[in-house]
C-alpha positions in Angstrom: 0.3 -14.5 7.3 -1.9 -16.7 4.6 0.7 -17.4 1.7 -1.3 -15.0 -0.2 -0.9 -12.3 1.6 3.2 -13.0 1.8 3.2 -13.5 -1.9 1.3 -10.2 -2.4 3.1 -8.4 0.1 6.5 -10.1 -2.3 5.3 -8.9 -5.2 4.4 -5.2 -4.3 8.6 -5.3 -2.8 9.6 -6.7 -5.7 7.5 -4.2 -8.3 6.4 -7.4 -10.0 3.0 -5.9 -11.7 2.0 -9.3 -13.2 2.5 -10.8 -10.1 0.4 -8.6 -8.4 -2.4 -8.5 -10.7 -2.2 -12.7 -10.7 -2.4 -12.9 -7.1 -5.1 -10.0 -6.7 -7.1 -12.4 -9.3 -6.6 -15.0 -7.1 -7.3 -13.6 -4.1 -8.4 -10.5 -3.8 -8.7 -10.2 -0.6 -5.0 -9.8 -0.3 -5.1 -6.5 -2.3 -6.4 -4.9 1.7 -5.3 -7.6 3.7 -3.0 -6.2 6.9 0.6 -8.3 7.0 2.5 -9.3 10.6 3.9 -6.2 10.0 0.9 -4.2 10.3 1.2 -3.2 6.6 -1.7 -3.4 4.1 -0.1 -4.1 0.3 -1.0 -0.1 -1.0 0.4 1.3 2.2 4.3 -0.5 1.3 3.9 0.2 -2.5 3.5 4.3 -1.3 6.0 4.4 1.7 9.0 3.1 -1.1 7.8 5.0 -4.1 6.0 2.4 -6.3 3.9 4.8 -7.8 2.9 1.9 -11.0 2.3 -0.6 -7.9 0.4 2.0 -6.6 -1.8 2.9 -9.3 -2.2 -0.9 -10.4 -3.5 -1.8 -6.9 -6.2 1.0 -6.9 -7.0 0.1 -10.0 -7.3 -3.5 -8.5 -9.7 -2.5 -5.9 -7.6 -1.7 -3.1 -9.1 0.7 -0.5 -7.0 4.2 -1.0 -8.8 5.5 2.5 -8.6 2.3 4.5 -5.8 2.0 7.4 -3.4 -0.3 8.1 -2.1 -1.3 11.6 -0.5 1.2 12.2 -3.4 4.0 11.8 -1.3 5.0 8.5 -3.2 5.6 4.6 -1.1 5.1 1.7 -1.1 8.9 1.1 0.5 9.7 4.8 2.8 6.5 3.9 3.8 8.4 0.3 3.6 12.2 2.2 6.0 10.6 5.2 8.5 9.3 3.0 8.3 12.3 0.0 8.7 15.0 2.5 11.1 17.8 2.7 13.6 17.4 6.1 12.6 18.9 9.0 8.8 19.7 7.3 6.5 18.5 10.2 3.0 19.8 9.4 0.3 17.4 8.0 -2.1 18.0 5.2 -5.1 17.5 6.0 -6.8 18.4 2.9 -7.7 15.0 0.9 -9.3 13.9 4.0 -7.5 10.5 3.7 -4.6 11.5 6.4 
């Protein structure tokens, strides 16, 4: 992984807004940039609830639709991890799944 990307990918863990805005200016490419881990930045700050890393990256430029290795957005990441137990259906409605 460049050391951009792990830095970014540190940051978003951490909640460290400064950081990530400094490292987006930086290099932005590392704002949709897809980890070892098959993560993209956006899709880790939705799976564990970062909803002001969230909104900071989009605001950044990150790509809301785009997919990470895995085939997941950030909403399914957020819907997965927000979900009631035992709810298995999928909204399909924002077209983002």
């Amino acid at each position: 992984m460049p050391e951009s990307q792990d830095a970014m990918m540190s940051a978003v863990r951490r909640g460290d807004l400064a950081g990530v805005r400094r490292l987006a200016a930086e290099a932005p490419d590392s704002l949709d940039a897809v980890g070892p881990d098959g993560r993209m930045p956006l899709v880790l700050a939705a799976s564990v609830g970062a909803d002001e890393v969230v909104a900071l990256l989009l605001e950044l430029g990150a790509d809301a639709a785009r997919r990470d290795g895995e085939g997941r957005t950030a909403f399914s990441a957020e819907w997965r991890r927000s979900r009631p137990p035992g709810r298995r259906d999928v909204p399909y409605a924002c077209g983002v799944w």
